[in-house]
N, C-alpha and C positions, 0 to 999 in steps of 0.2 A: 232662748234669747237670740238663736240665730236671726230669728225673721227681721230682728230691731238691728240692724249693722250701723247704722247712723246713731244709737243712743249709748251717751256718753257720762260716764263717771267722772267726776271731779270732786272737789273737799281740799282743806286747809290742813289734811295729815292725811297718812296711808289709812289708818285708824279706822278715821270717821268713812271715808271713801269706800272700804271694805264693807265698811256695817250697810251703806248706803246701797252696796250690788247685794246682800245678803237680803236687805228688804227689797228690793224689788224683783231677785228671785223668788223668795215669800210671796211676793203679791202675783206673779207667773202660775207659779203651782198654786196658787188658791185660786186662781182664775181658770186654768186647765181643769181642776178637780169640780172646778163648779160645772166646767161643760158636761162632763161627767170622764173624765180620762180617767185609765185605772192605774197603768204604767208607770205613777209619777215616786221620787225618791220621797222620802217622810222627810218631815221639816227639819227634825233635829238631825239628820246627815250634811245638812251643811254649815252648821254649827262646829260640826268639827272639824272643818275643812278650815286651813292655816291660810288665811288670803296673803299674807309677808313672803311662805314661804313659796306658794305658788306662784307668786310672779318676783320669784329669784331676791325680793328684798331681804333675805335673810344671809345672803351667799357675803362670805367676809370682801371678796373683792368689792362689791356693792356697800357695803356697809362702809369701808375703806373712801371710797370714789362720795359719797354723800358725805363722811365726814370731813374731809377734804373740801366742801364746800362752806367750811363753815369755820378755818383755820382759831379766830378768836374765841370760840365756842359762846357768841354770843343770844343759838338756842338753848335758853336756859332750863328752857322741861328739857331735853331732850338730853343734857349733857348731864343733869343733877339727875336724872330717872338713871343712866347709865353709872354715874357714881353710887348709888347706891346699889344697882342691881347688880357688879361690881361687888362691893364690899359684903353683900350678902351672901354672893353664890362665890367668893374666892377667886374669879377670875372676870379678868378683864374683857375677856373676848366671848362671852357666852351669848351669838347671836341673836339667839329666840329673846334673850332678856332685854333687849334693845328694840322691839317692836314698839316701844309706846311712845318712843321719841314725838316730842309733837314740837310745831313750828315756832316763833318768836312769840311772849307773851304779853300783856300789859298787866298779869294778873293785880300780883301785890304795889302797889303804887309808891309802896313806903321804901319798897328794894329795889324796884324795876322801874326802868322810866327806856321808852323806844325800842324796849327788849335788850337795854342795855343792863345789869346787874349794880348798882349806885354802890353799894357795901363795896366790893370787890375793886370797882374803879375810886371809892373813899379809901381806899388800903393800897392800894397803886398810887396812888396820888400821894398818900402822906411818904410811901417810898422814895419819892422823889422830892419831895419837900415840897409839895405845893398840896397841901390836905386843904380839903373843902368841905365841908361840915352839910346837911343834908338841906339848914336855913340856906348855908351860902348858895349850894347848887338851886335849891327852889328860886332865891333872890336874883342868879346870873339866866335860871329860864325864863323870869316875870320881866326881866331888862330885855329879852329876847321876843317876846310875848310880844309886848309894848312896840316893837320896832315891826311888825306882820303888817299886814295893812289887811282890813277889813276880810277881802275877797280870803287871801293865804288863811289867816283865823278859821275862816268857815270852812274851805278846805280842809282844815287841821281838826277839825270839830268832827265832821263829816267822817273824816278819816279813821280815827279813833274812838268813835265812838256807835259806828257803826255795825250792828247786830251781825247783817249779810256777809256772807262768806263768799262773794264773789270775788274772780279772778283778778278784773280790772282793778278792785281796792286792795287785793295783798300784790299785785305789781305796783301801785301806787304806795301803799306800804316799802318794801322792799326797792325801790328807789329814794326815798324818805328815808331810809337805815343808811345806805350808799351814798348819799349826801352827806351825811351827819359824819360818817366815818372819813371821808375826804376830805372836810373842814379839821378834822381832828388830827391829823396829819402832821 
C-alpha cells in the first residue's frame, strides 16, 4: 500500500474504517497473487491484526481524551456497549471491550430522537417537574416541524435519512446536535 500515499480511509466508526483497510488490503494481495507474487502474507493474518490497538485507540489516555469529547454521553451505542461490557467483565476500564463504541444513532425512534435518548431525558424531566410524556414530545416536534420552511424540511429529510456515510452529512449532523443542545441551555 506504499505506492497509494494519497488513498485515504474514512467511515462513521473506527469499526467500519478498519474493516474498510482490511478489504482493500484483501483486494491488494488478491491482485499481487494474481500477477503471480509468492511473497505475499495468507489472508487470514490480517484478521488477526487488532486495527484499535495498532493505531493506539486502545491506549486508556486515548480512550480518556475521546471520552471527554462527548461529556453528556449522548453516543448512546457507545456508552450502553461500555455499560454492559462493564458489567460483564467486572470492570470498568477493560480497553479492548470498548472497541465497538460507534457514533450517534437514530436507530430506535421510540427511544432515540437526534441521538438524544427520550426515556432518560422523560426521567430528567419528571425530576424536575416538567415530565413530558413521549405524545407531548412528538406534539412540541410537529409545532416545531410546522414552523421549518420548506427548503430546512428538505434539508432535515435529506439529512436523516440519508443511506451515505459521507463526511460533509455527519458534520452537518453533528452541527444539528450542537444547535439543538445550545437552544437547550
Amino acid at each position: 500500500m506504499e505506492e497509494h500515499p494519497t488513498e485515504a480511509f474514512t467511515n462513521t466508526s473506527a469499526d467500519k474504517c478498519w474493516e474498510t483497510i482490511l478489504d482493500r488490503l484483501n483486494a491488494e494481495i488478491e491482485r499481487c497473487k494474481s500477477l503471480g507474487e509468492q511473497e505475499l502474507p495468507p489472508l487470514e493474518v490480517l484478521q488477526s491484526i487488532n486495527g484499535h490497538k495498532m493505531f493506539g485507540f486502545l491506549k486508556p489516555s486515548i480512550i480518556q481524551a475521546i471520552e471527554a469529547q462527548d461529556p453528556n454521553h449522548q453516543c448512546v451505542e457507545y456508552w450502553h456497549h461500555k455499560e454492559l461490557s462493564s458489567e460483564s467483565s467486572g470492570s470498568g476500564n477493560d480497553a479492548s471491550k470498548c472497541s465497538n463504541g460507534s457514533s450517534n444513532s437514530l436507530g430506535d425512534v421510540k427511544t432515540k430522537l437526534f441521538g438524544f435518548n427520550l426515556i432518560k431525558q422523560e426521567q430528567e424531566d419528571n425530576i424536575e417537574g416538567h415530565f413530558h410524556s413521549f405524545e407531548e414530545m412528538k406534539s412540541l416536534l410537529q409545532g416545531f416541524l410546522k414552523k421549518a420552511s420548506p427548503a430546512e424540511l428538505s434539508a432535515m429529510l435529506k439529512l436523516f435519512s440519508s443511506n451515505s456515510q459521507v463526511t460533509q452529512w455527519r458534520a452537518a449532523f453533528v452541527a444539528l446536535i450542537e444547535e439543538i443542545q445550545k437552544g437547550c441551555r
